[in-house]
N, C-alpha and C positions, 0 to 999 in steps of 0.2 A: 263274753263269759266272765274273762275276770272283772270287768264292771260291777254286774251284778254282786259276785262276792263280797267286792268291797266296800257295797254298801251295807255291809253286816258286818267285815271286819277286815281289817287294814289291806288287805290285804297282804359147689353149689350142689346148706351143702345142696345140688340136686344129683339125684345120679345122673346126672346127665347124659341127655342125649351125645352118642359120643362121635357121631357122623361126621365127621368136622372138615374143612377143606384149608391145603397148603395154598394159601394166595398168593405167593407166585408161582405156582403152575396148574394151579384147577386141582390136583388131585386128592382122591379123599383120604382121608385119614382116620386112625381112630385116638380123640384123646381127651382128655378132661382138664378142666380149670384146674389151675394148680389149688393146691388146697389151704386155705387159711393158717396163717405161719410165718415164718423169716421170710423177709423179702429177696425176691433174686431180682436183681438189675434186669432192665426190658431187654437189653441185648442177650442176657443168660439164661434168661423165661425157661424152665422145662416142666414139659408136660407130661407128666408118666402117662403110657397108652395103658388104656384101659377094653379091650375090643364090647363091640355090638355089632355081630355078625348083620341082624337085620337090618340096623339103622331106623330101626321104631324109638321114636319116643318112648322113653318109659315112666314109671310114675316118681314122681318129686319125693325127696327123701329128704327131711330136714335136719342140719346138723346139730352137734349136740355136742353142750359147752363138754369140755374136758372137767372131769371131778378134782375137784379142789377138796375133799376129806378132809378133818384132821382127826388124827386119834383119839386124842383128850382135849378136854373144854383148855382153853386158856385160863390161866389162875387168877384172871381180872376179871372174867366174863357171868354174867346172869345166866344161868343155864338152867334152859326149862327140861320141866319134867315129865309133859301130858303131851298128847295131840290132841287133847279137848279144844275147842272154844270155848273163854268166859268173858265174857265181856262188861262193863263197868254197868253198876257200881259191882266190881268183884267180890267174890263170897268167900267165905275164911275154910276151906272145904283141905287146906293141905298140900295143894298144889303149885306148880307157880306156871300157868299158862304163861302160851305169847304175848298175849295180850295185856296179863300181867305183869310179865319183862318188858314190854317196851313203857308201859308206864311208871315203872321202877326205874327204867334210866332218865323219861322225861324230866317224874319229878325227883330223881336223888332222893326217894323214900322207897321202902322196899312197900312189895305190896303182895300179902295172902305169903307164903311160903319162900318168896324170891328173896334169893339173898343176893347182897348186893355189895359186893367189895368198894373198898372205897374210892369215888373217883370213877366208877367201871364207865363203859362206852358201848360193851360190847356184851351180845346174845349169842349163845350158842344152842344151837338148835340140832336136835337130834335128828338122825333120817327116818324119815315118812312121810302120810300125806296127813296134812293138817285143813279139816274141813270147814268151811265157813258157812253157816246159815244166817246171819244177824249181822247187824252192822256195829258198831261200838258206840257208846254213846259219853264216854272220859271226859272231862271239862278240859277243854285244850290248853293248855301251859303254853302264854306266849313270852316271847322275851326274857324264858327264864322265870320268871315268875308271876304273868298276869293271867288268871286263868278266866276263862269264859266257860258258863255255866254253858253245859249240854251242846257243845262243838256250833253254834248256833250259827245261823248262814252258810256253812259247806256242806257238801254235797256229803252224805254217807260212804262211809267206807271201813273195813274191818274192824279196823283197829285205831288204837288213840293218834290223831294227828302229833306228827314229827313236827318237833321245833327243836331242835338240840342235833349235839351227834350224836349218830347212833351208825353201828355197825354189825349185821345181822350173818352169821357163819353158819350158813345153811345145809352143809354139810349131805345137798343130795334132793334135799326134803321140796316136794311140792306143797302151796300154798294155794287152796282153789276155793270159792265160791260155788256152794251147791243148793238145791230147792230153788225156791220160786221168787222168793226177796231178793230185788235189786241194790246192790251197794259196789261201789269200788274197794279196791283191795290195800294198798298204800296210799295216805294221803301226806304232803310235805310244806310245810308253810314256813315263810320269813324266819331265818335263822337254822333252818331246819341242816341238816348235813348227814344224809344218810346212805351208808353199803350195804348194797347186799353183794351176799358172794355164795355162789355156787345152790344157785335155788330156782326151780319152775315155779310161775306165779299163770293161775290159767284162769280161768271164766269170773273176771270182774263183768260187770254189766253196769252199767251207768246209765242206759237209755232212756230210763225212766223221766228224765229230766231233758228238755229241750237245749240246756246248757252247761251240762255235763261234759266231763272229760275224762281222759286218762283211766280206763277203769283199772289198768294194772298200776300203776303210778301216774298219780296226779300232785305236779306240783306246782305250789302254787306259790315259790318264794325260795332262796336257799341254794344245794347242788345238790346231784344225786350220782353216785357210780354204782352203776351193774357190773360183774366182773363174773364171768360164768355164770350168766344169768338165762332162761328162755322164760320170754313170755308167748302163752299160745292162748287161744280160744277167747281173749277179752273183747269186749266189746261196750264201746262209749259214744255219745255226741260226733265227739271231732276228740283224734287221740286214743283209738281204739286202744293200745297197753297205757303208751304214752303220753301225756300232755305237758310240756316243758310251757308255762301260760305266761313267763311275768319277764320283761325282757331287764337281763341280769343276770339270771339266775341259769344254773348250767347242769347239765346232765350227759354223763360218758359212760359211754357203753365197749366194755373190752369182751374178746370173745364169747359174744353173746350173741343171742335168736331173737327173734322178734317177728314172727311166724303166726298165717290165719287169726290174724286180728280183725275188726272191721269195724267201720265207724259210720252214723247217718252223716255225718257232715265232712268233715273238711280232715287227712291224715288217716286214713282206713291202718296204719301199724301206730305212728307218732306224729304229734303234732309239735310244734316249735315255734316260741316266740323268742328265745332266748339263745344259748350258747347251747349247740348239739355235737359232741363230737362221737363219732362211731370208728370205732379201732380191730381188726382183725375179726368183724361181726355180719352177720349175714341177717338181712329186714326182705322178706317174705312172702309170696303169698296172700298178702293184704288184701282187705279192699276198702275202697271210698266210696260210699251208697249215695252220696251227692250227687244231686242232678244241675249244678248250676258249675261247680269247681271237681274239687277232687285231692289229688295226693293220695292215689293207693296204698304206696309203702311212707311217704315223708311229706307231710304238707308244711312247711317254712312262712313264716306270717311277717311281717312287717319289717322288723330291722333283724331280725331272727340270724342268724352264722350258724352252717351246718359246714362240718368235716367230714369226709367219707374217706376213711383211710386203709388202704388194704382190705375194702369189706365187699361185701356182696349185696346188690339192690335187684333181687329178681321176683318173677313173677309173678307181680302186684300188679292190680288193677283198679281202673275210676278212668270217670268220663272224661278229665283231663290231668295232664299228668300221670300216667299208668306207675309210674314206678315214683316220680319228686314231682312237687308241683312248688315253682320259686314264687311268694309273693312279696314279690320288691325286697329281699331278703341278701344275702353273699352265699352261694353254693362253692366249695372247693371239693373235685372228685379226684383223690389224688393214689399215686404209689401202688399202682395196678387193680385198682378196684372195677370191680365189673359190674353194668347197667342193665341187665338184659333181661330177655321175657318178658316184661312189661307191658301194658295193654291199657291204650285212652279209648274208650267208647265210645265217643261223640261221633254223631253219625250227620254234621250240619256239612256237605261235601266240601262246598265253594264257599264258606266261611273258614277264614284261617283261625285256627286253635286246637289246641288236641298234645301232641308232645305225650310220643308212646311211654320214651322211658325219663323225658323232664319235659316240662315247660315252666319256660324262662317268662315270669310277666316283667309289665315294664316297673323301671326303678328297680330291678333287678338285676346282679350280676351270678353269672357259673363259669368257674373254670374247670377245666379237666386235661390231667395232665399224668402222660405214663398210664393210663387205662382204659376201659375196653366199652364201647359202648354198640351192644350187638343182639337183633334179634328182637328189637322191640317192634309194636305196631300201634299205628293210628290210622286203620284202613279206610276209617271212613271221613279221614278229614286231613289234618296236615302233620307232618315233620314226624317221620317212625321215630328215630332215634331224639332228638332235640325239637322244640320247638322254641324259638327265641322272636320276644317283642322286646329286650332291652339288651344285656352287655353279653356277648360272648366270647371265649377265648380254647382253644385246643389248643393242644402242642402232644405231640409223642405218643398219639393216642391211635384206637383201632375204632372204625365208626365201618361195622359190615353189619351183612344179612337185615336190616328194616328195613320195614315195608308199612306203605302210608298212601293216604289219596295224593299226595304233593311233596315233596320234597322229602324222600326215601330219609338219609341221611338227617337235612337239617332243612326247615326251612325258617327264613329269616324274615321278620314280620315287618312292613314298615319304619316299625318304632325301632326296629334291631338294629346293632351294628354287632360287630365280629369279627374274629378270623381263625381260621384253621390251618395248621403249618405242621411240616414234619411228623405228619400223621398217615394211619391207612384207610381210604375211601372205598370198600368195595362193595360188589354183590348187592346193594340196597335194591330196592325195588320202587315201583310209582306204580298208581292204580288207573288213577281217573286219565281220559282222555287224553285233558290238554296239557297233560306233561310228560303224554309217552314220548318215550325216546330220551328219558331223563331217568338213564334205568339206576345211575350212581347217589342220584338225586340230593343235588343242593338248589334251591328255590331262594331266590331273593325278588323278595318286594319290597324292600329299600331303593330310594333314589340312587344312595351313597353306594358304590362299589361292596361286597362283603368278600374278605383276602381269603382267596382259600390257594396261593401259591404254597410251593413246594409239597405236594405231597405225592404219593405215588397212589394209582389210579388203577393200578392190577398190570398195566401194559406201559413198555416204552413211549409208550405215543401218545401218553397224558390224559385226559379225561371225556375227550369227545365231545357225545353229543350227555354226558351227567349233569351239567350245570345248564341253568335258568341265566340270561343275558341280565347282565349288573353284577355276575362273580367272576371274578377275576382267578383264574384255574395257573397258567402259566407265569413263571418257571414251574416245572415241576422235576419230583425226584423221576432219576432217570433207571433206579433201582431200589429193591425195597427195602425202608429200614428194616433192622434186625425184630421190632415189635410184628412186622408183617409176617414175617418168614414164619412165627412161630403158629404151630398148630391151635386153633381155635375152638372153642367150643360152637355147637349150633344154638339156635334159641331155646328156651325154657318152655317149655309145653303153658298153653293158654293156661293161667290161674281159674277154676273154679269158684275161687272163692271160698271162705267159709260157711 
């Protein structure tokens, strides 16, 4: 995709199910993931109970950033005055649209009514919903001052391409895409450096093009931070809100959504080739309509670095990969982040691939450490929770309730090596035939031994008949760490999809 560009120019929350089970004694419990916020150490984990008499599943609730308001514009800022759309060439009509503002900060010329202090950076934006029918057609300001007549080579989308900083105080306001005209809604190229903060950004649509991306932000050069941001209902190529395309360039998501996006190809919420970090945020719901790969909620591309820090990775789906799909990338799942829900579709039984809520390809590493990987599925193929053909590592981690044709837990492909240590192995499930009796399920098809010593297995008496011959189970804990003990959520009801 960015290829193509560049030849034109430089280029949980869920209510969850609260059924839950104390693993070390079987008994059920009622209580919910802790909620997105200060972390508590794994030994102090607390779960406020929340009861569910029946223990039905109930329906997915998405959460929703905390409002960042502020009273008055800042006295530096462009402040628009319309929910109109206008888009270039703008008309002298008295106004000063978004669209206006953001090419008043590009070009450091005010435009149609926008006044522009001197120096500004920054748009404030009143609360509403601001409709989009058309795409912008601005001559893109690159490098500060090279402009390119008619955005020429990118893909449509709202508003004038970002090349500058710019900081957008959203103050509540959604931003959506409505009618019949396809276009994406942010787009960000080389130099670009742009916030948003406290804004819904919903129904971009990019499909129209076979190498489209990002319909809610597509970038394509630069950084980007979302800070109280939900993107819902977008839909692109590969990059359903997201497309992080140019390796370099970085985009951080702080308590933010990223919910019922979906994509023909490759990242059904975000795609990533570059630096991805996500902080105290919850990616959703997704799906990857890929029939060949997938990444429901995260598809990771090349040399791509993704963070998963204290966030939530649930009930996304795609044929492989249901929640991450690693390609040859670095995955870190750190600081009690939760993997669950997730759903790979491949239905090829005795072909190893699938990885409900990751699959790890080769030249690939994931670590996950201090968090919860529970309740995913790859029923018809391999490894519920993880599926790994290159590096894996666990430490301090809960790997319950998946359920898969092979290898419940993880299994480990040939190409894999790994290990998993001071972690909790329980309750996973296996499908197919010839791995009943591997009801904890770690599967190695590796020559090489895969360490899965020291963990606790639900019982003093270690792990039985859970492991596939070539894992190495013993020592194990002969009690469970304090992350075991703690009340668990159950899985995330199948994703629908959007």
């Amino acid at each position: 995709m960015v290829g193509k560009l560049a030849n034109s120019v430089i280029f949980v929350l869920i209510i969850i199910v609260l059924m839950g089970c104390n693993l070390t004694t079987g008994a059920p419990v009622t209580a919910a993931v802790p909620p997105i916020g200060p972390t508590n150490s794994p030994t102090d984990l607390v779960l406020p109970a929340t009861p569910n008499p029946t223990g039905v599943p109930t329906a997915q609730a998405t959460s929703t950033p905390a409002s960042t308001a502020t009273s008055a514009a800042p006295a530096d800022a462009v402040v628009v005055d319309t929910l109109d759309q206008e888009v270039y060439p703008f008309k002298a009509n008295g106004n000063c649209s978004l669209g206006e503002a953001i090419q008043t900060i590009v070009t450091q010329q005010a435009q149609d009514k926008c006044v522009l202090p001197a120096g500004s950076t920054t748009i404030y934006l009143p609360a509403g919903t601001y409709s989009l029918t058309q795409s912008d057609n601005a001559p893109a300001v690159l490098f500060g001052h090279m402009q390119q007549k008619n955005r020429e080579g990118l893909f449509p989308a709202g508003f004038p391409l970002i090349t500058s900083k710019l900081t957008i105080i959203g103050n509540g306001a959604t931003i959506q895409r409505t009618g019949s005209t396809k276009f994406g809604i942010f787009q960000v190229f080389v130099g670009g450096d742009l916030t948003l903060q406290d804004l819904t950004i919903s129904n971009g649509d990019t499909t129209q093009d076979h190498d489209s991306s990002g319909a809610g932000v597509d970038v394509l050069g630069g950084t980007v931070l979302l800070e109280h941001v939900t993107l819902n209902g977008n839909q692109a190529f590969q990059g359903g809100a997201i497309a992080n395309n140019v390796p370099g360039s970085e985009v951080k998501l702080m308590d933010s959504v990223v919910t019922n996006n979906s994509s023909l190809d490759d990242g059904g919420g975000i795609y990533n080739s570059g630096t991805l970090i996500i902080q105290n945020s919850e990616i959703s719901n997704n799906t990857s309509r890929n029939t060949v790969f997938g990444g429901g909620g995260i598809y990771n591309d090349g040399n791509g670095q993704v963070t998963l820090d204290h966030s939530q990775l649930v009930g996304n789906l795609a044929l492989e990969g249901g929640g991450l799909y690693n390609n040859g990338g670095s995955i870190n799942i750190i600081n009690q982040s939760v993997i669950s829900g997730n759903v790979a579709t491949e239905q090829k039984a005795f072909i190893p691939h699938g990885g409900g809520g990751i699959n790890n390809n080769p030249s690939g590493t994931v670590t996950v450490d201090q968090s919860f990987v529970l309740g995913n599925q790859a029923a018809g193929t391999t490894g519920g929770g993880i599926y790994n053909q290159a590096s894996l590592k666990v430490t301090g981690s809960v790997l319950a309730g998946n359920i898969s044709g092979s290898g419940g837990a993880v299994y480990n492909d040939s190409q894999g090596t790994g290990s998993i240590s001071s972690s909790c192995i329980l309750d996973n499930q296996v499908l197919l035939a010839h791995t009943a009796g591997l009801g904890n399920g770690i599967v190695n098809d590796n020559t090489a031994a895969f360490d899965a010593r020291q963990n606790w297995w639900g019982t003093p008496g270690g792990p039985g008949n859970s492991v596939s011959p070539g894992v190495t189970a013993a020592p194990y804990l002969n009690a469970a760490a304090g992350l075991c003990a703690s009340a668990l959520p159950t899985p995330f009801p199948t994703p629908a999809g959007p």
